[in-house]
N, C-alpha and C positions, 0 to 999 in steps of 0.2 A: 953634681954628676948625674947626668940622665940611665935611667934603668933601660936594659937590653929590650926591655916591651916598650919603656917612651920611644925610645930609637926606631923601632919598625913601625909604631904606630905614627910616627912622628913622617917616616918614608915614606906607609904607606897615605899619608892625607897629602903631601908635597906631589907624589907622581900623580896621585889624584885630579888634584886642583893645576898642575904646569906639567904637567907628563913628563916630568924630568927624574930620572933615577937618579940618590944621593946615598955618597957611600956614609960609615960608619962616622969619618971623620968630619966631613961636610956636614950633617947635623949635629954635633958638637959645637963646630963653629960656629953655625945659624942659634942655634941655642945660643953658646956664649953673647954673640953677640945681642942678641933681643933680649936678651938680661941685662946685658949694660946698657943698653936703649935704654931699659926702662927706671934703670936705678940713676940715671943723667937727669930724666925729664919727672919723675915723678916725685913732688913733696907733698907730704902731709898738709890739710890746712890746720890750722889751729880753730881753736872756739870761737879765739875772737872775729878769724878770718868767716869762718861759718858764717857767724851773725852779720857780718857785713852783706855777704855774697845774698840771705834772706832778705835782707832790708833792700839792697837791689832787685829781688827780685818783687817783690811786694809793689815797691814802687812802679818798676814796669807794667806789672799789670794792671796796675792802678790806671797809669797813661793809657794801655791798649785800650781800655774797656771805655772812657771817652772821645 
């Protein structure tokens, strides 16, 4: 649940940046949703996944730099 200050702060960066006014309930919604956006697409990696993603990176620059 967003606070009566996230909600106007939240309006006033929206009219801001698309000059669009959004009532009380429209940012709720916006909110809900880019919460769920982000709880769909975001996982954690593991240590192991870490170490992998390092070792790719290692390599690669190993490549560039020849």
């Amino acid at each position: 649940m967003l606070s009566d200050d996230q909600i106007k702060k939240y309006q006033v960066l929206y009219h801001e940046r698309f000059g669009v006014e959004l009532s009380r309930a429209e940012v709720c919604e916006k909110a809900e949703s880019l919460v769920r956006m982000v709880e769909l697409t975001y996982k954690p990696m593991t240590q192991k996944e870490m170490r992998l993603v390092e070792k790719r990176r290692k390599k690669l620059s190993k490549n560039l730099r020849k």
